[in-house]
Each structure stands twice: as structure tokens, then as C-alpha cells.
N, C-alpha and C positions, 0 to 999 in steps of 0.2 A: 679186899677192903670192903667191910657193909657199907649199904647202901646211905645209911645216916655219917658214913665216913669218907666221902667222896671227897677229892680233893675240886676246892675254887677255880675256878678258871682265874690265869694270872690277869688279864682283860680287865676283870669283873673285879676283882680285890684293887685293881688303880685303881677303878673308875669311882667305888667306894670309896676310897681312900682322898680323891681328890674330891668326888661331891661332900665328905663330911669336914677337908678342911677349907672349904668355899661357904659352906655355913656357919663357920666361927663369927667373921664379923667383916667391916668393910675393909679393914686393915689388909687383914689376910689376902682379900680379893685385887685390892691395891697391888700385893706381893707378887701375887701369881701372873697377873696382869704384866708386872715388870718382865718380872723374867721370862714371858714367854716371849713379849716385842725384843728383849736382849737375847735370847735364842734363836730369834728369826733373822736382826737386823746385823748384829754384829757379826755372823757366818756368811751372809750375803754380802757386807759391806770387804771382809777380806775378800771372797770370791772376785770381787769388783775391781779390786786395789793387784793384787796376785795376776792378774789376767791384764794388766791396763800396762800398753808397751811405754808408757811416758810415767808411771809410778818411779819413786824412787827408788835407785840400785840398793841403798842399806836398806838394814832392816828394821835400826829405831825409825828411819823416814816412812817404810810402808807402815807400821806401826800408830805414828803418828797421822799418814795420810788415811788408815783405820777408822781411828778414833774421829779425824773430822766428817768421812762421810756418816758414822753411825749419829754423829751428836748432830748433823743436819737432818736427817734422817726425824731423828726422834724430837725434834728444834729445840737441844739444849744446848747451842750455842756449839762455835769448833774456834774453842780460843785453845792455843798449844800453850807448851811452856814448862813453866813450874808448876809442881801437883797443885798448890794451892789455888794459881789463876785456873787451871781446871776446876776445881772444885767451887771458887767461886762463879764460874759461867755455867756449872750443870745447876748450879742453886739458881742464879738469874734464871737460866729457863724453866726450871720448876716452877719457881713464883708467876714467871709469865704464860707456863702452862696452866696454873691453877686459875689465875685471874678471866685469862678465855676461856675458860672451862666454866667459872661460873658467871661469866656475863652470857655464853650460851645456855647456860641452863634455865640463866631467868627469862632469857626472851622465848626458850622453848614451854618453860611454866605458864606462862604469860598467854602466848597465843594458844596452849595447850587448854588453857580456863576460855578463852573466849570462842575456841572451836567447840567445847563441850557448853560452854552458855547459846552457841547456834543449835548443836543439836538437841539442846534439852528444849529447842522450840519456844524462845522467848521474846524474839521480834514480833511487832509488831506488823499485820498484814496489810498492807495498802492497795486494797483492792476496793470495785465499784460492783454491783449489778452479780456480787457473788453469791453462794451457796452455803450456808453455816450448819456444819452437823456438828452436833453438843451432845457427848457422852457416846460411850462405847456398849456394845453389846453382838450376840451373835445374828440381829438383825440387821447391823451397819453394812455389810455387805447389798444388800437386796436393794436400800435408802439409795446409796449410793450411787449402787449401775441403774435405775430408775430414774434418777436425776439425771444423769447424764443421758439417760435414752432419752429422756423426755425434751432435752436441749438440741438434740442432735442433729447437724444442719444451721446450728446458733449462731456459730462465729465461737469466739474462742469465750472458754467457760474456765472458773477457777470453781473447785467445790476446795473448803478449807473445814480441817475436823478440829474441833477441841476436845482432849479426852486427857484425864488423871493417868499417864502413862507415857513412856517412851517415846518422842514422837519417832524415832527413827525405826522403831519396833513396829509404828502403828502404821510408817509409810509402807515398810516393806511387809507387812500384813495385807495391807490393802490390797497391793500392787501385783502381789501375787495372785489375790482369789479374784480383782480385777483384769487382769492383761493390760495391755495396751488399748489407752481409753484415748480416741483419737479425736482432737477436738475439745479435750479435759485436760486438768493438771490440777494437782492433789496438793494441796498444802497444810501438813500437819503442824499442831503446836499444844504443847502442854500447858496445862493448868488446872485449880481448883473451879469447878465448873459452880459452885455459890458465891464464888469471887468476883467483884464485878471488876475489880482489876484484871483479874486474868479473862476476864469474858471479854473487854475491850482489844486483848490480842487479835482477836477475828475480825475486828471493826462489824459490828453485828448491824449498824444503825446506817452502816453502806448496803448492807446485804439485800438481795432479793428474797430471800425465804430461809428462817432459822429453822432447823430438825431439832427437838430435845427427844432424843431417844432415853428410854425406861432403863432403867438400870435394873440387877438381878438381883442384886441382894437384899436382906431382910428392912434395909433402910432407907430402898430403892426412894418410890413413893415419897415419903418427905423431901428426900434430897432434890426430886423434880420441882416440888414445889418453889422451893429455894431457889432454885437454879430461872423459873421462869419470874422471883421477885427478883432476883439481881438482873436478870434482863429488860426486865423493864425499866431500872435504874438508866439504863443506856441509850433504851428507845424515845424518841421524845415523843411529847403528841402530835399528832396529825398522822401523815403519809410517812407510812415506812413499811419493814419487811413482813413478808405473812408468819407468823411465830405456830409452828405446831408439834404440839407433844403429846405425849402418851400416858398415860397410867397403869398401873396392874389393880390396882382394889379400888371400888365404882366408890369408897366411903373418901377417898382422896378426890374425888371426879370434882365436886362442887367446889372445895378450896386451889386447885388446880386453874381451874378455869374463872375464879377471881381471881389470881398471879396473874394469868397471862391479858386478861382485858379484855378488850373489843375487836384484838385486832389477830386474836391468835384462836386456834381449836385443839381442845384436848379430845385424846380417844381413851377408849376403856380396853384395854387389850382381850383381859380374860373373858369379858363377859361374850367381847365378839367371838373368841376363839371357842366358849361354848357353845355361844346360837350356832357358828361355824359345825362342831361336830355332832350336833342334833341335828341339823340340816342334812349334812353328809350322811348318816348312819339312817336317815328317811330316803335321801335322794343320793345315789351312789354316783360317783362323777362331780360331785358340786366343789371339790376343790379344783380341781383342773381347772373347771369350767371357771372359775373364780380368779384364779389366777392368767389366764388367758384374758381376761378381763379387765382386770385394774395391772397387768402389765403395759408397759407401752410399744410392745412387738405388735402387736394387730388392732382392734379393735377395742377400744375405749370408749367409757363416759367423756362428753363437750356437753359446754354450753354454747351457742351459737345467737346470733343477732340475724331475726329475718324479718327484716318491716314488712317486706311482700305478704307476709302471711296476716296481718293484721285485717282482721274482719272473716278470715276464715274459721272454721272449728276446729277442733284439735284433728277428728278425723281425716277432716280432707286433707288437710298437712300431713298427718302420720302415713297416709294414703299416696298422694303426692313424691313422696321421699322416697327417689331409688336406691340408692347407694348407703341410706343409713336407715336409722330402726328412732321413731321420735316417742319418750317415754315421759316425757313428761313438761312443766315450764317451771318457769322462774319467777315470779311474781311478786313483785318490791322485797325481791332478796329471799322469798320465802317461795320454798318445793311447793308445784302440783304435781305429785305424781302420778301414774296412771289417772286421769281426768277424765271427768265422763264425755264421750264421743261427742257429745253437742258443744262442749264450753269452746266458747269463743275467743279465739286472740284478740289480746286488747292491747294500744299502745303501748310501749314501753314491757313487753314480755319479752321473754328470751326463751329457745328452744332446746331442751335438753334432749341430748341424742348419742346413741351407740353409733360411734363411725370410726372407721379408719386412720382418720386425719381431719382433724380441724379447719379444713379449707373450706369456709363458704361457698355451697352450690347455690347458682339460682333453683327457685322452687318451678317445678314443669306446672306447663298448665294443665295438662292431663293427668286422671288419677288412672293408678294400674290397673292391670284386668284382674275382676276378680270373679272369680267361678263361684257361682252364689251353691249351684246344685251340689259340690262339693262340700259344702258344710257341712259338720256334723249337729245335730241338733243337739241344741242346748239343753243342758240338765243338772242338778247338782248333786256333786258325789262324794259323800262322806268319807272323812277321813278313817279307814279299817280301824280295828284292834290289832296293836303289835304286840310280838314280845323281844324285847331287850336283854342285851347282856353287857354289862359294864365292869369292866377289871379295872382294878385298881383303884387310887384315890389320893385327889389333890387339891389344892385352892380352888381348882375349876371344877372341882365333881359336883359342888353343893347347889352349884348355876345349872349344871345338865341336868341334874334332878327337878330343880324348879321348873325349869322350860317345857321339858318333858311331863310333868305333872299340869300344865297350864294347856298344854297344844297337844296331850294324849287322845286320840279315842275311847271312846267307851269300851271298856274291856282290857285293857291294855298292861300289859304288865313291864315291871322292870327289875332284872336280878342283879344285886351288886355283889362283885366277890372281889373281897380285901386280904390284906395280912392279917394276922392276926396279932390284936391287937391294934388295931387301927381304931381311933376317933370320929366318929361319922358325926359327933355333934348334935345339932337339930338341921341337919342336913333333907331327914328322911320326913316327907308330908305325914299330917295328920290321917290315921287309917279310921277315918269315920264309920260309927257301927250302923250297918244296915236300917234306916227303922222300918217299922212292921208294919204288912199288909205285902201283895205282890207287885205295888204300885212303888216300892222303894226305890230312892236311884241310889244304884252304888257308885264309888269313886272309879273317877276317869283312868287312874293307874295305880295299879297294888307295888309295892314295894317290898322283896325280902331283898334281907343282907343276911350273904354267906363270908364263912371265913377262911382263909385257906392261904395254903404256903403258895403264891404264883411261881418264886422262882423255881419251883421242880417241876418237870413236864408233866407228872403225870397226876396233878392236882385240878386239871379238867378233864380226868379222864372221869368225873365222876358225874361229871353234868351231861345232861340230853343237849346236847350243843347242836343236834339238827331244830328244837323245838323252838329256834330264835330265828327274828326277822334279819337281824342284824345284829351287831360286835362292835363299841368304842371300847379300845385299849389306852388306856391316859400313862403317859408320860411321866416322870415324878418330878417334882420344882425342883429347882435351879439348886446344884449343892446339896442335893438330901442322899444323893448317892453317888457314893465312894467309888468308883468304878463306872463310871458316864450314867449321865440321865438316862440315855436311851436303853441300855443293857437289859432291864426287865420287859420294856415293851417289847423287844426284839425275840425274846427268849419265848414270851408270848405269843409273838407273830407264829415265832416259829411253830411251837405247838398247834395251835390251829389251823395252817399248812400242813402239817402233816395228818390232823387230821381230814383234811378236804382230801389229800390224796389217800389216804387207807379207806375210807368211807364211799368216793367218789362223789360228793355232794358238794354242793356250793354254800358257803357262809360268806354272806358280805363283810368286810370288818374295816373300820377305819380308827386309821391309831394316830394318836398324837404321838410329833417325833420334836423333838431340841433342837436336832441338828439336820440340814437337809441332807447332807453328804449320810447319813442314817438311813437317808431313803433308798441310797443306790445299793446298798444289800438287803434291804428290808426283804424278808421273802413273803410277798407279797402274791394271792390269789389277782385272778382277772375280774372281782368283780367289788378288791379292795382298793383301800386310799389311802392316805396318807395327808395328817394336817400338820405342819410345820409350826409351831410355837410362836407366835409373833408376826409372823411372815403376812398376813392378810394385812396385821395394822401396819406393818413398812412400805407395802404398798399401798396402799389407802395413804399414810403421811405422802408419799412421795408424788403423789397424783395430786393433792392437795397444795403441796409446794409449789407445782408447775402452774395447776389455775384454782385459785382461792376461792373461786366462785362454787367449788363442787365440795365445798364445807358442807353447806347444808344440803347439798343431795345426799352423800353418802350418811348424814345424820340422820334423813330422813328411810335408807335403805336400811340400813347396819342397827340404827338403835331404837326409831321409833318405832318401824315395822318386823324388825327382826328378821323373819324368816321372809322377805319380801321378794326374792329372786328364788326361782321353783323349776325345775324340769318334770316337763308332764308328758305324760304318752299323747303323741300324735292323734291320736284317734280321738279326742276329748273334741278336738278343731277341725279335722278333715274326715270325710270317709276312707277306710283303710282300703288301699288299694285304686284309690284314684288319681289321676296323675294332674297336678296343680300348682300353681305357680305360690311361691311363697306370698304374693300377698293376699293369697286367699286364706292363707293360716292367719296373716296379723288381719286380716278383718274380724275374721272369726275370734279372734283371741279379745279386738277392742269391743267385742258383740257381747264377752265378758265380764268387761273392767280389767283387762288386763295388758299389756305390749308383750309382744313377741319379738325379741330379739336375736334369735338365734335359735338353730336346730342341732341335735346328733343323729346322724343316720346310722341306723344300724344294718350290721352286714354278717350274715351268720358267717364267715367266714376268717371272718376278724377277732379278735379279743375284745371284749368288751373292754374297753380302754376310751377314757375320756379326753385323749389332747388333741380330738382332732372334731371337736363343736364348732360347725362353722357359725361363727358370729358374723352380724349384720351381714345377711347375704343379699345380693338384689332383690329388690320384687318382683323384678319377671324371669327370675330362676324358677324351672319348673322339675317337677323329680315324681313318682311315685309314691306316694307317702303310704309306709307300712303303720300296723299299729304297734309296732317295736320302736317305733324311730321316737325321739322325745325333742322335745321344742321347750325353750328356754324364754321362760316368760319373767317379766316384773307385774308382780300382783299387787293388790289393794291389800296384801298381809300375808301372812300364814294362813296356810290351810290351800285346799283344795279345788278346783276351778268351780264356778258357782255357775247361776244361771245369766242373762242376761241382764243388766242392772237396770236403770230406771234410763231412758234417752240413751239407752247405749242397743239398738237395735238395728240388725244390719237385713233390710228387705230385699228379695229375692228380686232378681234382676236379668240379664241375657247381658253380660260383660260390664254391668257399673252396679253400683248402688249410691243407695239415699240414707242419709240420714231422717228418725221420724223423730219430731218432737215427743218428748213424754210430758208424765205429768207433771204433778208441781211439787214433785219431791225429784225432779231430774239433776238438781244440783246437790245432791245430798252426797258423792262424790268424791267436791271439791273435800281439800282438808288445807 
């Protein structure tokens, strides 16, 4: 018999045979349904009747004794007799099977709608002193365990999400990429996030602090807007929660933050997320170091209250401070940051400070030793000519271009290499022509754009890729590619990995990634990074949620100054090779205009790997300072450590120093 002539298995032709007359209709199924309980109950009910020594001796009796146990059995009555009074007690029990069958059905419908009206997350939350995160994204995660670190030790915390989705999809999402959040309890609930009906689900006007996390799609941006006018609908005026949300395009930033008020802050995502990968792609390390930062695992931004300090300078307080790094004050709600060494605390100032934990020390009376002969002398040093390599291109390129055109060195160049076919817009700076004479200044950075297929490896094989200082690989927006965002950055990583190992050369490269789980296969050089999508502004909101006060710090780091946080080679502040206690580096650093918060030791031995900056170290930690090692300072801006400012002079000494008056531009400084 051929192979197209095989006989059915007899199994498989039932089992067809009964799937296709189960699909006719409910009648059918009603049928089947009978005769299988009458092929079960009435063999067992003789079995029962056949075997039972007190059954009766005839056989219309067992017969009849049959029939009664099958029709108690099945509860259609066991009336004997005449066919007819049977047939009328199998119809009584039908009817009376039908009638509980459909009063169970309705009470099963019934609680069946109101168990899916609980899980579709439609109670209302009656909670105090809670947590409201509003809208979904692949930043919710980060918001999240941030909030609860930042409580941690609170007593018992509710964090409640509203999000256009599943609540039970969005608990068990959470609850997975969170763990067991001990001291936390997650309460989801759905709704229309411009609804002020559905916003009321969260009791937002009990809350401690609202999140309006950015949405990804094309109509993100409006919808925030919306979302922060129906909230205010609920908020009354005076005292209530600190309201913070997000933006992705700076042209939304000013209606954004007339929705939310007085009482809420918006961030600008992209723009940060550029200054982010200009920073990174000059100073390798600065995401790590950023994220160790505004996490709440070690060392953070405080504000703090220290009347003791009141009548001192900022120095002798910065000076003063063992256990934390003091960067700046608070002055009727508005930043001083880095403040020139003589400004005076005055009443009613607050101390902003890198520390550990929020816990109020008394301020010593003693200042640290600081090793004057260890200084390095001051001098100011220009920021080089780089050259640049930028793959790719997205809503963020046309900011890194800007940034980079504003804060380039003289000489500096930038290559872009896209798809082809790609819109670069008026992305690209005006390429000013030389004018004439040898006294012309040319422009700070030239810009080509090349074109080329990225996703084939071998479409960098055509560039001098040793001839670059550094490598930003961007990411493509949210939904523009069919097969994950990340897939071309990665494809690219790869390619330039392989070139560092054929070559044997080192190219720095920092890529913007989507997703972080992206990062744990990124193949990634020792002297690359990796900037997470979002990820700096979730933590920034969630820093912000815990103390409201560090709104305008971080407006005054992130937007006004940009590039305000810098890792500088050791040797700018110390002599290379002297052994000195760290607060000889922050004196040197305030001798600046600058704080020093933090160092990277470097260890030939090691990978250049940045998760281990130690932030806010003591000040009578002492160590060898290499001129490899880098110190993590908050400057007066972008750019590169300068001379000494006006009143900000730190005089040679045998274990102290003095503050010298300057002149009468000494508070030119403040801002």
C-alpha cells in the first residue's frame, strides 16, 4: 500500500468522528453528555443492585431496584410503577435539573462579572501617605524599586500604578522584574490616564508624591499634558503631593509645566539623555558614575538643615564635613551651587550634600588636615580638538550635534554615518566660510555626514576608526524597528569589538540601549558604556518623589549647567605620586570653583570599569594619588578645570588653611 494509502488509525477516525459531532451544536452535546452518565451509571447502579445480599430475589424487583438507584443517582426522581408515572418523574427531574442549573449559572455569571470588574482594577484605593505612578513604560521598573529603596526602613509603604492596561498583567509584570519588595505592596488599577474619573481610582489628593511617567508613542507628549490637566482637577490648592513628570520634546516642556503648577516638575528626557551621551563619549565612566549617584544604594544628593553653620563660609563647612562632600546651598528655594569659598551662611540656608544617608551630623569643630604642599598648582587647561564618530540617527541626534557644536574645541571634528536615506534636516551647524587673512577663526567643529548600510558589518570597514577620540552609537525610537530597538545598536557594538580585537587598539564607544537587559549581552570593550533610554530621568523623578526640595538642584545640574558633573585626572588637584588625604584634593578642587565628590582609583590591573567610584569618601582617607586616578567633581559648568576664581584661594600652610579675601568681584560666583 503507498504511502498516501495508509490506513487511519481506528483511535484517530473516533476521535474525529466524535470531535466533529460535538461541533454540530448544543443539542448534540446535551446527547452525548446523556449517554455517556447512562453508560456509566446504569452498569454500576446493576453492579450495585446484583452484588447487594438484601436485593430482591426476582428480576422485575432487581430491575426496578435498578432503575431507582440510577434515577437517584442522576436526581430524576425513583418513582416506580406505570411507565407513565415514570416518565412523569424523569420529566419532574429534568425540569428540576434545568431550573438549578440555571439559577447556578446566573449566580456563577454574576460573581463571574464582578470577579473580572476586581481584576479589571476598578475599586477605588483607600490609602494615606501613598506612592501614585501614572502610565506605563520601560522605565517603570527603575521609578519603582527607587521608591521603595528610598522608603526603606518606613514602616509599611503602598506604591499604587495606574496604567491603560491589564491590571493583573501589570501586577505580575512588576512583581516579577521586582522580587519580593519587603516593606512594599503594589497596587495596580486600570484606567484612562486623561480621565479624571479614573485618576480619582488612586486617591491621588491622599498621595505623597504622583510619577507621570512619558509615554513612547507618537502622541506620548500631548497625552502627558492632559494627564497632568486632569490631575490637577483633583488636587486642591494649598498642601498636597509633589506631582513629577516627564517629557520627551523640550517644545512640550513650557505647556507641560503650566498643567502641573507650582507644585509639580517636569523633566525633559531627550535632551538630558543627549547632554548624558556627550558627557559620556568626553568622559568614559560618567554613566556608572551617574547612576551610583542618583540611585539610592550609596551615596546621594540631601539637603540638610545646619544652623551651626550659620556665620561660617561655605569653605570652612565643606572643610568641616567628614563623612559627606557639601556642594552647594539652598537659598530661599533657589541653588547655589559650587559657591565661591568665601560666601557666607546666612540664616535660614540649607546645606546640599553628597552623603550616604540623610542623618544629621553635628558639624566638628575642627577642619581636616590638608596638605597644602600636595597641591598641584593651578592653571587652566583647554579643552583639546576631538574627533567624533556618530552612527546612526534619532530625535536625540540633532541635540548631540548642538551640544557638541557649542562645547567643541577648536579644531574638532564630527563624522555622522546614517542609512541611507536618512533626513538629517537642519540638524547639521552652519559651515561658516573662513574669512581672509591668516587671523581667520574657523569653526569650533566641522561636520560630514556619510551614508551607509550599518546593519552589514562590513560597512565600517571603510573608515579609519583608529582616527576617533571616541564612538556614540544611538539607539533607534521607540517602534521604528520591526525586530527590537536595540538589534542595530548591538550589531554595531559588535562590529567594533571585533574590530578592537583584530586591530588590538582601544576605541572608547558609548551606545545608547532601550532596554537594560540589552546591556548584559552588549559586547562591550573595557573602556565602553552603555546609556539606558530614560533611565537617568526615572531616577532623577524618583529622587525628586522622596525629597522635593532637590527639584531645583537637579534643574540647576541637568539643565541649567549641562555638563556640570566631570571626571578629571587627579593630577589637575594633587601631585602625581604623593600620598594625601582626600581633603587635600576638595580643598584643591574649592581653590577651583569646584566640589569634589568623589574619586576612581585606578589599578593597572583591573579593567577600566567604572562601578566602583568611590563617592563621598571621608576626609581623612588618605591613598597615593596617581595621575590615572580621576576625581569626580561638580563644576561651575562645562568645560575643563580652570584657575583659581576670585576669593576662592587656598594659602599654603603646615596642616590648615585660610581663607583670603578677594577683590570686589569675589562674589561674581554666586548665580
Amino acid at each position: 500500500m503507498g504511502r498516501g494509502q495508509e490506513r487511519t488509525p481506528l483511535r484517530h477516525r473516533v476521535r474525529y468522528l466524535f470531535d466533529r459531532t460535538l461541533a454540530r451544536s448544543t443539542g448534540t452535546l446535551l446527547g452525548w453528555l446523556a449517554a455517556c452518565c447512562l453508560a456509566v451509571v446504569v452498569p454500576v447502579s446493576t453492579l450495585l443492585v446484583w452484588t447487594d445480599p438484601d436485593a430482591p430475589h426476582s428480576f422485575s424487583g432487581r430491575l426496578a431496584q435498578v432503575w431507582r438507584t440510577s434515577a437517584e443517582t442522576l436526581r430524576l426522581g425513583a418513582v416506580t410503577g406505570a411507565p407513565t408515572r415514570m416518565l412523569l418523574s424523569v420529566l419532574l427531574g429534568l425540569i428540576a435539573l434545568l431550573c438549578v442549573s440555571t439559577v447556578v449559572g446566573v449566580v456563577t455569571t454574576g460573581l463571574g462579572e464582578q470577579l473580572t470588574e476586581l481584576r479589571r482594577g476598578r475599586s477605588r484605593v483607600l490609602e494615606r501617605d501613598h506612592d501614585v505612578v501614572l502610565g506605563w513604560n520601560d522605565q517603570i521598573v527603575t521609578v519603582i524599586r527607587e521608591l521603595i529603596a528610598g522608603r526603606a526602613g518606613g514602616g509599611r509603604h503602598v506604591i499604587t500604578v495606574l496604567a491603560d492596561r491589564d491590571p493583573a498583567q501589570t501586577e505580575t509584570a512588576l512583581t516579577a522584574a521586582l522580587g519580593a519588595a519587603h516593606g512594599a505592596r503594589l497596587v495596580c488599577r486600570s484606567g484612562n490616564l486623561t480621565d479624571p474619573d479614573d485618576l480619582a481610582l488612586v486617591t491621588p489628593a491622599a498621595a505623597r508624591a504622583v510619577v507621570v511617567l512619558p509615554a513612547e508613542d507618537a502622541h506620548g507628549d500631548p497625552t502627558t499634558v492632559r494627564t497632568l490637566l486632569a490631575l490637577r482637577t483633583l488636587l486642591a490648592d494649598g498642601p498636597g503631593p509633589r506631582v513629577v513628570a516627564a517629557v520627551h520634546d523640550g517644545r512640550c516642556l513650557p505647556a507641560a509645566r503650566l498643567a502641573v503648577g507650582p507644585r509639580g516638575t517636569v523633566l525633559e528626557t531627550d535632551r538630558t539623555a543627549a547632554r548624558l551621551l556627550v558627557q559620556s563619549a568626553r568622559r568614559p565612566g560618567m554613566p556608572a558614575v551617574l547612576r551610583d549617584l542618583l540611585d539610592f544604594s550609596g551615596a546621594e544628593f540631601h539637603v540638610t538643615d545646619m544652623p551651626e553653620a550659620v556665620g561660617l563660609t561655605f569653605e570652612e563647612v565643606a572643610l568641616r564635613l567628614e563623612a559627606s562632600c557639601a556642594v552647594g546651598l539652598l537659598r530661599d528655594g533657589r541653588p547655589l551651587l559650587t559657591p565661591a569659598a568665601r560666601t557666607v551662611l546666612e540664616p535660614g540656608d540649607r546645606l546640599v550634600t553628597v552623603a550616604h544617608d540623610d542623618r544629621a551630623t553635628p558639624l566638628p569643630d575642627r577642619w581636616a588636615a590638608v596638605d597644602t604642599t600636595a597641591v598641584a598648582p593651578p592653571g587652566t587647561v583647554p579643552e583639546p580638538p576631538s574627533r567624533l564618530l556618530l552612527l546612526g540617527w534619532n530625535r536625540r541626534a540633532p541635540m548631540i550635534v548642538d551640544t557638541l557644536s557649542r562645547t567643541a574645541g577648536p579644531g574638532s571634528s564630527l563624522d555622522i554615518v546614517t542609512d541611507p536615506g536618512t533626513d538629517l534636516g537642519r540638524a547639521l551647524p552652519r559651515q561658516e566660510a573662513p574669512g581672509p587673512g591668516p587671523g581667520a577663526a574657523a569653526p569650533a567643529l566641522a561636520v560630514t555626514h556619510h551614508t551607509l548600510d550599518l546593519a552589514a558589518p562590513e560597512a565600517l570597514h571603510g573608515l579609519e576608526l583608529s582616527a576617533y577620540d571616541s564612538v556614540i552609537a544611538l539607539g533607534e525610537d521607540h517602534g521604528t524597528s520591526p525586530d527590537g530597538s536595540d538589534t542595530p545598536t548591538l550589531l554595531a557594538l559588535l562590529t567594533l569589538r571585533s574590530w578592537e580585537e583584530r586591530t588590538g587598539r582601544v576605541l572608547p564607544v558609548v551606545a545608547e540601549l532601550h532596554d537594560r537587559r540589552s546591556g548584559r549581552v552588549a559586547p562591550l570593550g573595557h573602556t565602553s558604556d552603555i546609556v539606558v533610554r530614560g533611565e537617568l530621568t526615572a531616577l532623577v523623578m524618583a529622587q525628586i518623589a522622596h525629597a522635593p526640595e532637590l527639584a531645583a538642584v537637579f534643574e540647576e545640574i541637568f539643565t541649567v549647567r549641562g555638563g556640570a558633573l566631570a571626571l578629571y585626572s587627579a593630577d589637575h588637584y594633587v601631585l602625581p605620586g604623593r600620598e594625601a588625604a582626600f581633603a587635600t584634593v576638595a580643598a584643591a578642587a574649592l581653590a577651583r570653583g569646584e566640589c569634589a565628590i568623589g574619586y576612581h582609583a585606578h589599578t593597572p590591573r583591573a579593567a577600566r570599569r567604572y562601578g566602583a567610584v568611590r563617592l563621598s569618601p571621608a576626609k581623612s582617607e588618605r591613598r597615593v594619588w596617581q595621575a590615572e586616578d580621576e576625581v569626580l567633581v561638580l563644576t561651575a559648568g562645562p568645560g575643563r578645570p580652570g584657575g583659581a576664581g576670585p576669593g576662592q584661594r587656598v594659602l599654603p600652610g603646615p596642616g590648615r588653611q585660610r581663607s583670603e579675601p578677594g577683590g570686589p568681584g569675589e562674589e561674581a560666583g554666586l548665580r
